[in-house]
C-alpha positions in Angstrom: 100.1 179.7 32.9 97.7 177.7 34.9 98.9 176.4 38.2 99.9 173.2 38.8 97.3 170.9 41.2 99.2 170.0 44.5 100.5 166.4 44.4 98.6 163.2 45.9 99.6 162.6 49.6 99.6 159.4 51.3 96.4 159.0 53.0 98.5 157.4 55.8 101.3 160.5 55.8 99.7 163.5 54.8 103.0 165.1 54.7 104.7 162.6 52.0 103.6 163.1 48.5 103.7 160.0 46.2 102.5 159.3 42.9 101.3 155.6 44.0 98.0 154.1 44.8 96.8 151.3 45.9 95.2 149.1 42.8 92.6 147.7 45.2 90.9 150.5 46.6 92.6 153.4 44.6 93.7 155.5 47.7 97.2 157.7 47.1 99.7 155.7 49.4 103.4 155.8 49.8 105.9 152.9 49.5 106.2 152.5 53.0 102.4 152.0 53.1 101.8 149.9 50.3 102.4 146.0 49.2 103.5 144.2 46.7 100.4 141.9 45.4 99.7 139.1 42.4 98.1 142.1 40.4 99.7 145.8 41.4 100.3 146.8 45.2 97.8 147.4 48.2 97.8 149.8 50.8 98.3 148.3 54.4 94.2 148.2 55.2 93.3 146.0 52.5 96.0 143.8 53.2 95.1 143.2 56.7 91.1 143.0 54.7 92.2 140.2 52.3 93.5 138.4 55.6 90.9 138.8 57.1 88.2 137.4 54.2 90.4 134.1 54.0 88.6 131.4 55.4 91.3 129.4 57.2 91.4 125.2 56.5 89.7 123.0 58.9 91.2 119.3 59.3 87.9 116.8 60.0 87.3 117.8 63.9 87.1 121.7 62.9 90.9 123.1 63.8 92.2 125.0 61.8 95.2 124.0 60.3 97.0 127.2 59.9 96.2 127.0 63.9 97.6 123.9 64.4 100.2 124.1 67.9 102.9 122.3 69.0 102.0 119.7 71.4 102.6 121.5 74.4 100.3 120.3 76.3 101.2 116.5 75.8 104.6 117.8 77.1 102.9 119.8 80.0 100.8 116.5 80.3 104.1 114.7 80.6 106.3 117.2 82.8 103.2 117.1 85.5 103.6 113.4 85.7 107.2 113.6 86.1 106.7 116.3 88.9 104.6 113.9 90.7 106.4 111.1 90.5 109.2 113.3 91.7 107.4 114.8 94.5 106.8 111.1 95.6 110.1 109.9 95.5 111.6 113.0 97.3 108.9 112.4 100.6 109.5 108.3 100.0 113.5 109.0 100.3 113.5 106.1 97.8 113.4 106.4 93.1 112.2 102.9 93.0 109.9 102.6 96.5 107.8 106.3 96.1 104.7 104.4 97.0 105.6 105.2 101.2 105.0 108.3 100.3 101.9 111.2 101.8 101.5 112.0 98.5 100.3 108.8 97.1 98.7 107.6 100.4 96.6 110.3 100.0 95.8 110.2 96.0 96.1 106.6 95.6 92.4 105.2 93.9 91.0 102.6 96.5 86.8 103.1 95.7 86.5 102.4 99.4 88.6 105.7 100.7 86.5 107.3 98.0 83.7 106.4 99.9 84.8 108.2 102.7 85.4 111.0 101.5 88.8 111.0 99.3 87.0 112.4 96.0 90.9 113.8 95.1 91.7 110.4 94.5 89.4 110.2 91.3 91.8 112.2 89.5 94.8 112.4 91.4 95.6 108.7 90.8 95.7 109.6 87.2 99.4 111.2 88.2 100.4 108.5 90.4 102.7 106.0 89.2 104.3 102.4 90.7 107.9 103.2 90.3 110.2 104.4 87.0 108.9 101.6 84.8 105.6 102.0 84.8 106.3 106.2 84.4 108.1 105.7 81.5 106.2 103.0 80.2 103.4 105.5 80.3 104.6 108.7 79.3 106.8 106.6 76.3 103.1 105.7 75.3 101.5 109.2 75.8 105.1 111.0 73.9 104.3 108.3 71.0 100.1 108.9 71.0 99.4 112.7 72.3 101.3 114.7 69.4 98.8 113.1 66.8 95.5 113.6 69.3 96.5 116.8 70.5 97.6 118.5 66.9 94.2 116.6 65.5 91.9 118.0 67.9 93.6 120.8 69.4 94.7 121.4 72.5 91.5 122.5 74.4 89.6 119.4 73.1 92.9 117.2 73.7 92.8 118.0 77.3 89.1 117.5 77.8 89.4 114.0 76.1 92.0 113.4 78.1 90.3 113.9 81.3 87.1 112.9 80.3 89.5 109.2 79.7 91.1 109.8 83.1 87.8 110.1 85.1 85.8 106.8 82.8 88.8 104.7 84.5 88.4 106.0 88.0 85.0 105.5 87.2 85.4 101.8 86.6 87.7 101.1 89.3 85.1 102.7 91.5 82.1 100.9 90.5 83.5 97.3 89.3 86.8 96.9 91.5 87.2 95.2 94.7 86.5 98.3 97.3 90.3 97.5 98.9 92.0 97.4 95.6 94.5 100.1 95.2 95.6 101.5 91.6 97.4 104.5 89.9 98.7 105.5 87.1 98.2 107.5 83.7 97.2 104.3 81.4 93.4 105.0 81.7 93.5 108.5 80.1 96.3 107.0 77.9 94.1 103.9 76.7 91.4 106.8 76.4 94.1 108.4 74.0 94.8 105.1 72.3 90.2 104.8 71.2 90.6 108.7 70.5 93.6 108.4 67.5 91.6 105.2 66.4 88.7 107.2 65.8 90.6 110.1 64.5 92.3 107.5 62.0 88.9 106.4 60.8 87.2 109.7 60.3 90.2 110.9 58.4 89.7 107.6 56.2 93.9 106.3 57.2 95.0 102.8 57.5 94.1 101.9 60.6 96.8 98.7 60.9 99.5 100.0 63.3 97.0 101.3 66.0 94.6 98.5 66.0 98.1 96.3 66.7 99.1 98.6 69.4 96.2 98.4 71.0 95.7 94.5 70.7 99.4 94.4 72.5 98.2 96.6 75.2 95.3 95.0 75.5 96.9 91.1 75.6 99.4 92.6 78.4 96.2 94.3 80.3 94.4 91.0 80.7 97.6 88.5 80.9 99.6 90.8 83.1 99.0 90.3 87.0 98.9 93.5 88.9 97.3 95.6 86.0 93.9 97.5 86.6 91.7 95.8 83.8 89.0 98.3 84.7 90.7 101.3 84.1 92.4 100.7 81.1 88.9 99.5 80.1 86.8 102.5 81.0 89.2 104.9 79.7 89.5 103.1 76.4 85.8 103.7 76.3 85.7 107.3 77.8 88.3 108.2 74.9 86.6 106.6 72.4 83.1 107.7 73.0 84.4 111.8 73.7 85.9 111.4 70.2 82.9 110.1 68.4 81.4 112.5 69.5 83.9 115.4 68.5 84.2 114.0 65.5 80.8 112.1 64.0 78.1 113.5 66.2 77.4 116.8 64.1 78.1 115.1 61.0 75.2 112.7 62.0 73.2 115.4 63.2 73.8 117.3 59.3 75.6 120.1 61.0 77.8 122.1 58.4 78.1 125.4 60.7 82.1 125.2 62.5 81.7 126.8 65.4 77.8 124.9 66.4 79.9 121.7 65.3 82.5 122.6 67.7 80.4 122.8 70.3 78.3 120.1 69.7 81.7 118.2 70.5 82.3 120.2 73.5 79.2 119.1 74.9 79.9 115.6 73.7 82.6 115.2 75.9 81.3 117.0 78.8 78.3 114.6 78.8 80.8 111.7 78.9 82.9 113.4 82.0 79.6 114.1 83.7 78.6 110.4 83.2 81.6 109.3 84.5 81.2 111.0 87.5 78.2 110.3 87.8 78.4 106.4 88.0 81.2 107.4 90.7 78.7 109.1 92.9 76.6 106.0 92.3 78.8 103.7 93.0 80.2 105.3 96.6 76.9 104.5 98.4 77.7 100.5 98.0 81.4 100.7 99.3 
């Protein structure tokens, strides 16, 4: 009587014998180590392989959508604000009166302090804000628009549009303002948000209706409003806008197909527009 051949072991678990295999690669596996699949089971390895070989969906500025994050940083974006304003408040001893503050003294954007020195200002005023109303008028605005940017672009490129809007209105201010004029506040890297969705809209071909309004509101109470820096909201509209052309159209105009040198052709998009912003602020200090 001829001897029996010794059963298949898992190639996992030597020690286990099983009469399984995986149908993908054919290896002896035991239940613990196998799948269950469309066609048959797979061992864990060619599980984590077919992951792998899955090329994950890209929305029209290159994230992937099975990437796509909660908009924390729109609520980080948000909390710093509030901590700011809180800050202020608590060295004012006053909710409504924060501008007697150190804090704001120090970061408040008047081109002719940057001139002298106070380069913190630039982006510090971006935190700054005149009073409750005009922090929750802002941050209302930024709750409403930064989801949609930031889940659109992700968050890295959210961020960097962000600041690349917040430094084109210090910018402005800097250059085109009265050197004594004083202004804060988060609307220039908001209206920076307000050209990005626009352009974001328009790329991904959606009515385009409710933000054009918006914006025509904002733009009506920028111009008819006393007391409201035209020049930020103006140079951050175009920051924003520009950064996310340039995310979003530049490699497409330039034929590029490869993700990742699309990605960074929109990386160095916006980093040209920061660096341009800054660089008509250095421009401008010498005439203050």
């Amino acid at each position: 009587m001829q001897p029996q051949p010794p059963a298949p072991t898992c190639y996992r678990h030597p020690d286990r014998p099983t009469g399984l295999a995986c149908t993908r690669c054919g290896r002896s596996a035991c239940p613990e180590c196998l799948t269950p699949a469309a066609v048959g089971q797979h061992c864990v390895e060619c599980v984590q392989q077919g992951r792998n070989d899955v090329r994950p969906v890209r929305n029209a500025a290159g994230t992937a959508v099975s990437r796509i994050p909660n908009p924390y940083v729109t609520y980080s974006l948000i909390a710093i604000n509030v901590i700011v304003y809180a800050a202020t408040a608590l060295q004012a001893h006053s909710v409504m009166d924060n501008q007697r503050s150190r804090l704001f003294y120090d970061w408040v954007l008047v081109p002719a302090f940057v001139g002298d020195g106070g380069w913190v200002r630039v982006l510090g005023s971006g935190f700054l804000h005149y009073g409750p109303i005009h922090l929750l008028a802002n941050m209302f605005a930024l709750y409403v628009l930064g989801p949609y940017c930031e889940v659109a672009l992700g968050r890295g490129r959210f961020v960097a549009v962000y600041l690349a809007s917040l430094l084109g209105g210090s910018a402005a201010v800097t250059a085109l303002s009265d050197p004594l004029t004083a202004s804060a506040g988060a609307s220039g890297a908001i209206f920076g948000i307000f050209g990005a969705v626009a352009v974001i809209m328009l790329r991904t071909r959606q009515n385009l209706t409710q933000i054009a309004v918006l914006l025509v509101i904002n733009l009506i109470i920028t111009f008819s409003v006393p007391g409201i820096s035209i020049w930020a909201h103006m140079g951050g509209l175009l920051a924003g806008t520009v950064a996310t052309t340039g995310i979003l159209y530049v490699p497409r105009w330039l034929g590029i197909r490869e993700t990742r040198t699309a990605l960074n052709i929109g990386w160095a998009a916006v980093a040209v527009v920061a660096l341009l912003a800054v660089l008509a602020t250095v421009l401008a200090v010498p005439s203050l």
